[in-house]
C-alpha positions as CSV (number, residue, x, y, z in Angstrom):
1,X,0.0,0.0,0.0
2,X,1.0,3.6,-1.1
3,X,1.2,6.5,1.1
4,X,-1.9,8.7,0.7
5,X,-0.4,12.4,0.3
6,X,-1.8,15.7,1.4
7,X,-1.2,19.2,0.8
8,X,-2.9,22.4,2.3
9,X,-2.6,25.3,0.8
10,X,-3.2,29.4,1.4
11,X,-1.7,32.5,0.4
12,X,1.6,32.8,2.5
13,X,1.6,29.2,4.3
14,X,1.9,31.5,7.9
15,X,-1.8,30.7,9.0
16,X,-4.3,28.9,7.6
17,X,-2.6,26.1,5.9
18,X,0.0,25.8,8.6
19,X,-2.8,24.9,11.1
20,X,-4.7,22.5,8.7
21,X,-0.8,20.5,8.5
22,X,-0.5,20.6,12.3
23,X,-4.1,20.0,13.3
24,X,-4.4,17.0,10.5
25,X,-0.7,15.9,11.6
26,X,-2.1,15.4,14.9
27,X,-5.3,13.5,14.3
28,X,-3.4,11.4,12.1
29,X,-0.9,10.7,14.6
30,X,-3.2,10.0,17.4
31,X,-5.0,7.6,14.4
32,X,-1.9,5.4,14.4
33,X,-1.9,6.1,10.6
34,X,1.4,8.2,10.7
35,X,3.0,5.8,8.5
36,X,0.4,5.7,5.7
37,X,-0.4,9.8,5.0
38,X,2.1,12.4,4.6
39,X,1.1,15.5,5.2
40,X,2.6,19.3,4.2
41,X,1.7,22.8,3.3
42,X,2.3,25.5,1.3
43,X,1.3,29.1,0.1
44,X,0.7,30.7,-3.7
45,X,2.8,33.1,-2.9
46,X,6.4,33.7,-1.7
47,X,6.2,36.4,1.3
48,X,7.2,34.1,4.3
49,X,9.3,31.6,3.0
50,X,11.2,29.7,5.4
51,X,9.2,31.4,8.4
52,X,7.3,30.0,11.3
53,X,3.3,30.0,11.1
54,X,2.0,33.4,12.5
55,X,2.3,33.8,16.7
56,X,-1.1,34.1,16.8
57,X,-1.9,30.6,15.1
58,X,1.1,28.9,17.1
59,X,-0.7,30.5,20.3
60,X,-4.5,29.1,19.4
61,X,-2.9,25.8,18.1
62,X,-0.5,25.3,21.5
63,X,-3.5,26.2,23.8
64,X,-5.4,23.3,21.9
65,X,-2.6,20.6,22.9
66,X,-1.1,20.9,19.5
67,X,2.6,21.9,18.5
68,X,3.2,23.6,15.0
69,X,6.9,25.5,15.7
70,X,8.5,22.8,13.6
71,X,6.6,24.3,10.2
72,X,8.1,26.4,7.8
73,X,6.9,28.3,5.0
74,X,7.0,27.6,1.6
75,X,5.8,28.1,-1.4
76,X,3.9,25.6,-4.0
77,X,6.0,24.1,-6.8
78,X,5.1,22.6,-10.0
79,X,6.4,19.3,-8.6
80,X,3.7,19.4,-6.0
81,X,1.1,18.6,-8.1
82,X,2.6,15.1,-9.2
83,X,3.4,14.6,-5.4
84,X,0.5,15.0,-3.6
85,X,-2.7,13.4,-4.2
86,X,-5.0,15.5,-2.5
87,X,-4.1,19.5,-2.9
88,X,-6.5,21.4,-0.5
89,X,-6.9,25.4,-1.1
90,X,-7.9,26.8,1.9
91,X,-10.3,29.9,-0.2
92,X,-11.6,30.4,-3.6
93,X,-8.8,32.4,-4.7
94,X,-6.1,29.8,-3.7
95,X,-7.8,27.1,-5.3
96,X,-8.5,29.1,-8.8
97,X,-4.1,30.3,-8.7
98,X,-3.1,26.3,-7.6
99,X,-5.6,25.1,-10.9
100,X,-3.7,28.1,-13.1
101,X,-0.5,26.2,-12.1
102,X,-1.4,23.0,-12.3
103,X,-1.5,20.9,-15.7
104,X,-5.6,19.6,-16.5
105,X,-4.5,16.0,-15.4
106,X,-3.8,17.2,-11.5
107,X,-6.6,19.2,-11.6
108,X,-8.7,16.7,-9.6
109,X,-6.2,16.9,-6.8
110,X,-7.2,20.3,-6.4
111,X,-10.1,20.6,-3.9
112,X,-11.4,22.8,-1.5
113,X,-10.9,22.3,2.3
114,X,-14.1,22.9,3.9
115,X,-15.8,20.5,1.4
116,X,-14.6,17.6,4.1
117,X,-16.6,19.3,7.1
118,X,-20.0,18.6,7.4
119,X,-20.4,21.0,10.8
120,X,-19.6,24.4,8.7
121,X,-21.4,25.9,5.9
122,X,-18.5,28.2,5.1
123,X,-16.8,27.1,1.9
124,X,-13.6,29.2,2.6
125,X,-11.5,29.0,5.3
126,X,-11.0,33.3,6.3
127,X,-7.3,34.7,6.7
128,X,-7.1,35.8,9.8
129,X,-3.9,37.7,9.3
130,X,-5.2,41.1,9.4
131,X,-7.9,40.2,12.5
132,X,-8.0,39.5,16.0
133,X,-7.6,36.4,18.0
134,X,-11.2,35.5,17.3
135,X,-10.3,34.6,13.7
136,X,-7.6,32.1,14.7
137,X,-9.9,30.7,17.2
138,X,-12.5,30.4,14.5
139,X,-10.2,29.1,11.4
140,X,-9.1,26.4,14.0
141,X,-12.5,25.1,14.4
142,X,-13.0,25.4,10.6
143,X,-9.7,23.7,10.1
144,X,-10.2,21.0,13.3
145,X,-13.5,19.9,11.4
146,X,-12.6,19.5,8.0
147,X,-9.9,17.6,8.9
148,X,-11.7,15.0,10.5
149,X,-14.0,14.5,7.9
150,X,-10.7,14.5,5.3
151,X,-9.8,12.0,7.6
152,X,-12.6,9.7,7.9
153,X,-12.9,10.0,3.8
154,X,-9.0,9.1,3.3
155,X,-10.1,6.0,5.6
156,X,-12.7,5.0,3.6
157,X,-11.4,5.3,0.2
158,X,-7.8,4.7,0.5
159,X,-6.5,2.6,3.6
């Protein structure tokens, strides 16, 4: 059996996308299925290459039980799209740049996040970057849900 491969994506892979990798990485891990997904993220653009995630997300994620100051920032590559099989956007404007960059035969990689949670009727997950702490709060509960319903569908189709 082949690893199953995951991607999150957002604009500068500080905030959004960071916290879907650490809060998936987790479930996953506490899932005993470590050894079967791996799991990374990245931003559309360049501005906070080799960075940490924002304070603010590493301070909501921490006070949750969950540990993100090993992530860096980076930005998507063309390669990405043959390595991953699923490539998550985190908004609408993600997910229309990663299907400008990616060939038509990886398009179907490219989904949208919040289509795995069935508790949220947002479709985007909102940057909080320019907010207060109530947006990290919030995109963590966004982020925490979808992720278990990405889980439970990798599960079911895959392992």
């Amino acid at each position: 059996m082949s690893k199953v491969s995951v991607l999150f994506v957002c604009l500068g892979n500080i905030c959004r996308s960071p916290t879907a990798h650490a809060v998936f990485r987790k479930l996953v891990e506490d899932s005993g299925l470590a050894a079967e997904i791996e799991i990374d993220s990245a931003g559309t653009a360049a501005y906070h290459v080799g960075k940490h995630p924002d304070t603010r997300s590493m301070e909501v994620a921490r006070g949750r039980g969950i540990e993100m100051l090993d992530l860096r920032a980076r930005k998507v590559d063309f390669g990405d799209f043959y390595a991953y099989d699923y490539i998550l956007a985190m908004d609408d404007e993600n997910f229309y740049n990663l299907k400008e960059l990616a060939l038509p035969e990886h398009h179907e990689k490219i989904q949208m996040f919040l289509d795995y949670s069935d508790e949220f009727s947002e479709r985007e997950v909102p940057d909080p970057y320019y907010g207060g702490a109530q947006g990290f709060e919030h995109v963590f509960d966004l982020v925490d849900s979808a992720s278990k319903g990405l889980l439970n569908h990798i599960r079911q189709n895959h392992l």
